[in-house]
C-alpha positions as CSV (number, residue, x, y, z in Angstrom):
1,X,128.0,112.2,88.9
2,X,126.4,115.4,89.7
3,X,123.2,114.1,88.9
4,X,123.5,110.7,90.7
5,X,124.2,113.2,94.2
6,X,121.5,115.2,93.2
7,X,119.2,112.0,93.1
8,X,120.3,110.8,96.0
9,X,120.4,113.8,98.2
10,X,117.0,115.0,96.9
11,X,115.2,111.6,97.8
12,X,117.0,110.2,100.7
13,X,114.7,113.0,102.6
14,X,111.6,112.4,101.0
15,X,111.8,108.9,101.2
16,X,113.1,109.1,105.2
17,X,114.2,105.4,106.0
18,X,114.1,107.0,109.4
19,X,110.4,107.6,110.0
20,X,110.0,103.6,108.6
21,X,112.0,102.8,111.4
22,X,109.1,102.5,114.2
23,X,106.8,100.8,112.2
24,X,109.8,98.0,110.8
25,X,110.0,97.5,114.3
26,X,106.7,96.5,115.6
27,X,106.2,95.0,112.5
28,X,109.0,92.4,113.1
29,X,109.4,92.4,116.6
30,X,108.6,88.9,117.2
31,X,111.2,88.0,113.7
32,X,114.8,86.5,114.5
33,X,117.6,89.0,112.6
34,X,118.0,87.0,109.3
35,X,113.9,87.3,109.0
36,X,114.4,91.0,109.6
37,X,117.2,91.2,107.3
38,X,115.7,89.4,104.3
39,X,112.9,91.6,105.3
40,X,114.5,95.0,105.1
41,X,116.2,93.8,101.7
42,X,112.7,92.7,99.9
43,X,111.0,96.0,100.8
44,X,114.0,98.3,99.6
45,X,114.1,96.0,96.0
46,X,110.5,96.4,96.2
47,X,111.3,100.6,96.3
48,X,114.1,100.8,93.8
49,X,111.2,98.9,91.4
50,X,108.2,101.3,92.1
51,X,110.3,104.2,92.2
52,X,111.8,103.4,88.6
53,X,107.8,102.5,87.5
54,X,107.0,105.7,88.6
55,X,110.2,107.2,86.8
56,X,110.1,106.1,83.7
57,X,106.4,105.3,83.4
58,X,105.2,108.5,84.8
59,X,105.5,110.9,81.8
60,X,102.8,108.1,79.6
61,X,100.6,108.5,82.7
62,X,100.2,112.3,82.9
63,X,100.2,112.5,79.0
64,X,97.1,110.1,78.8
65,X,95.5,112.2,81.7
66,X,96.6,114.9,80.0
67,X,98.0,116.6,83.3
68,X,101.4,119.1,82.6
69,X,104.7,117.7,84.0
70,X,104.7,121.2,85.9
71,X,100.5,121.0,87.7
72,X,102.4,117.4,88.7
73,X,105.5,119.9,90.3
74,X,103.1,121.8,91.9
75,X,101.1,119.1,93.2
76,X,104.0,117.4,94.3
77,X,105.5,120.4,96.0
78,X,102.2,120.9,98.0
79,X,102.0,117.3,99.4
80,X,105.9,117.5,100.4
81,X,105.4,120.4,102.4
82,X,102.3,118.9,104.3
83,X,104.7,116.4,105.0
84,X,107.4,118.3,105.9
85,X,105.0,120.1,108.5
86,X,104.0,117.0,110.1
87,X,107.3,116.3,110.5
88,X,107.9,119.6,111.8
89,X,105.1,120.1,113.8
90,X,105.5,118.4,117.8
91,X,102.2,115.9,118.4
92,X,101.5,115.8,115.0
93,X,100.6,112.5,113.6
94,X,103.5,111.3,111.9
95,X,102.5,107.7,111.0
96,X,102.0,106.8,106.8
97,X,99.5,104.4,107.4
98,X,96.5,104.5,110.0
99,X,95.9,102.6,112.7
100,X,93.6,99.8,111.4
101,X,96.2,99.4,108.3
102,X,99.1,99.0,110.7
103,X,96.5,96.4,112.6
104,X,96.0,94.2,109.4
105,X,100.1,94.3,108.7
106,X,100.5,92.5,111.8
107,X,98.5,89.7,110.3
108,X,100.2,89.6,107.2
109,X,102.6,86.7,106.4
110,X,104.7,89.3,104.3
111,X,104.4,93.0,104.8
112,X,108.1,93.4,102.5
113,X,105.8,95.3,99.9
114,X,103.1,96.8,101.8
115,X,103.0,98.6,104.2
116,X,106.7,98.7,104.0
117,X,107.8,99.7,100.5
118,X,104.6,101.1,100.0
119,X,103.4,103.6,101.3
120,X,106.1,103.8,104.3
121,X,109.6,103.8,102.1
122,X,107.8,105.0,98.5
123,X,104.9,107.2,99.1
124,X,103.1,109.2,97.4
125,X,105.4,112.0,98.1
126,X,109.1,110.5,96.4
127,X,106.5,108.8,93.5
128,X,105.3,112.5,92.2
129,X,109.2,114.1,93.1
130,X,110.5,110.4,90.5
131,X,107.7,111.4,87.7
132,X,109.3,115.1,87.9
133,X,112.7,114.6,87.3
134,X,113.5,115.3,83.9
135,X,116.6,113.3,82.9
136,X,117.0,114.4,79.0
137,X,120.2,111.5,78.0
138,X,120.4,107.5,78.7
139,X,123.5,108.0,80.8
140,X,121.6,110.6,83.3
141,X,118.4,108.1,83.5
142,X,121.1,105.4,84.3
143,X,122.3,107.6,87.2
144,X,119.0,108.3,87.9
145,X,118.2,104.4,88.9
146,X,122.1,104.3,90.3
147,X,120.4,106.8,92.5
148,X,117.4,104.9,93.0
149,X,119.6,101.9,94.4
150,X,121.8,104.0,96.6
151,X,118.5,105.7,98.7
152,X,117.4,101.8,98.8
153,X,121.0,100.2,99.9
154,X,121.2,103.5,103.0
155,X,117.3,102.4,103.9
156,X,118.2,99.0,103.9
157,X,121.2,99.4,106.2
158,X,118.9,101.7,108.7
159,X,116.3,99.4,108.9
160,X,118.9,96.3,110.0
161,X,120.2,98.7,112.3
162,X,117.4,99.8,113.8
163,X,116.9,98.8,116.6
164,X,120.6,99.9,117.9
165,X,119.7,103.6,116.1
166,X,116.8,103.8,118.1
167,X,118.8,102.4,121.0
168,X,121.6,105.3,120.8
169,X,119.5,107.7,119.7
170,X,116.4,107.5,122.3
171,X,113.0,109.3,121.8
172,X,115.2,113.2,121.9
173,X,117.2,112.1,119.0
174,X,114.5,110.0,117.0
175,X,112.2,113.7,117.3
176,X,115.5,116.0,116.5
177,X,116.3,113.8,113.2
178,X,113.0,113.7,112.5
179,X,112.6,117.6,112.4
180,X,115.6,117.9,110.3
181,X,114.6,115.5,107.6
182,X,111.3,117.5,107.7
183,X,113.0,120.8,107.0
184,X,115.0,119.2,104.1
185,X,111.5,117.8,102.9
186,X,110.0,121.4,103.1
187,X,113.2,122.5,101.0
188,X,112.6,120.3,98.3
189,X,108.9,120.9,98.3
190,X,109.4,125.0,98.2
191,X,111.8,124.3,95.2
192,X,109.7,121.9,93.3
193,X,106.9,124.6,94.0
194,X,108.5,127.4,92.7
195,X,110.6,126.5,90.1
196,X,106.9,125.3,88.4
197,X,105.5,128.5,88.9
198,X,108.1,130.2,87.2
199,X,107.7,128.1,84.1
200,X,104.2,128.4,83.8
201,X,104.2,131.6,84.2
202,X,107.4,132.4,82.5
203,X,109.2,134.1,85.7
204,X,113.0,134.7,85.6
């Protein structure tokens, strides 16, 4: 149990369902709400199955790059906190894709898998913090994925909601929640940071 918290606390903020929430928006403004449902569903499967690629499938990648599970911590920790600090950071751009990508999305008959599972709800960001978690026994990798599936079933509940979030919320609240999940993202990116450091260089 303590691990399947941990998961889930750890990569509800880095993933952020909230910051997809503009984007779902345009995206399907013109879709009836059982298009935006089925929608919101298909990109949060799509997550749970690139997340788990990058979980269980990450280790054989950095072994035949030859790259240390902790450089990929460090790494990993240094991209969170850039994105904490756009987050953070009032004007900055806060958008995962540019603006000629989100252009070409509103062409796309399906944009479930990209721009919406990838790079909006899994980024490059909760890919690296999946290939760091070390999960030693079957039944933690199961809570692992349990994990996995609960960040993917809250997304998928924001995104349906959305537009009644952004409704109640308005632009003050949308920018406050925003700065909070980039603090939490900053968190998580210091820890990853540091707690690599200290095993390279055998710290205490």
């Amino acid at each position: 149990m303590e691990v399947l918290i941990a998961t889930f606390t750890t990569l509800f903020s880095v993933v952020n369902p909230f910051g997809a929430m503009p984007m779902f928006l345009t995206l399907t403004d013109t879709d009836t709400n059982a298009e935006r449902t089925a929608t919101a569903l298909r990109s949060c499967s799509y997550m749970v199955a690139i997340l788990s690629v990058a979980f269980f499938g990450g280790q054989y990648i950095l072994n035949f790059f030859g790259i240390n599970i902790q450089h990929l911590r460090i790494a990993g920790g240094i991209l969170l906190m850039r994105s904490a600090f756009d987050l953070l950071t009032p004007g900055a751009n806060r958008d995962r894709v540019g603006p000629d990508a989100l252009e070409e999305s509103k062409h796309k008959d399906d944009i479930s898998f990209t721009p919406l599972a990838m790079p909006m709800l899994s980024g490059p960001g909760s890919m690296a913090l999946c290939i760091g978690l070390i999960r030693p026994t079957y039944a933690d990798k199961a809570m692992t994925v349990l994990g996995f599936a609960l960040v993917a079933a809250a997304a998928f509940l924001i995104l349906v909601s959305s537009l009644r979030l952004t409704r109640l919320m308005g632009r003050p609240g949308m920018a406050a929640l925003s700065r909070i999940m980039g603090f939490l993202t900053l968190a998580i990116g210091v820890n990853f940071f540091v707690t690599a450091v200290k095993v390279l260089f055998h710290v205490e």
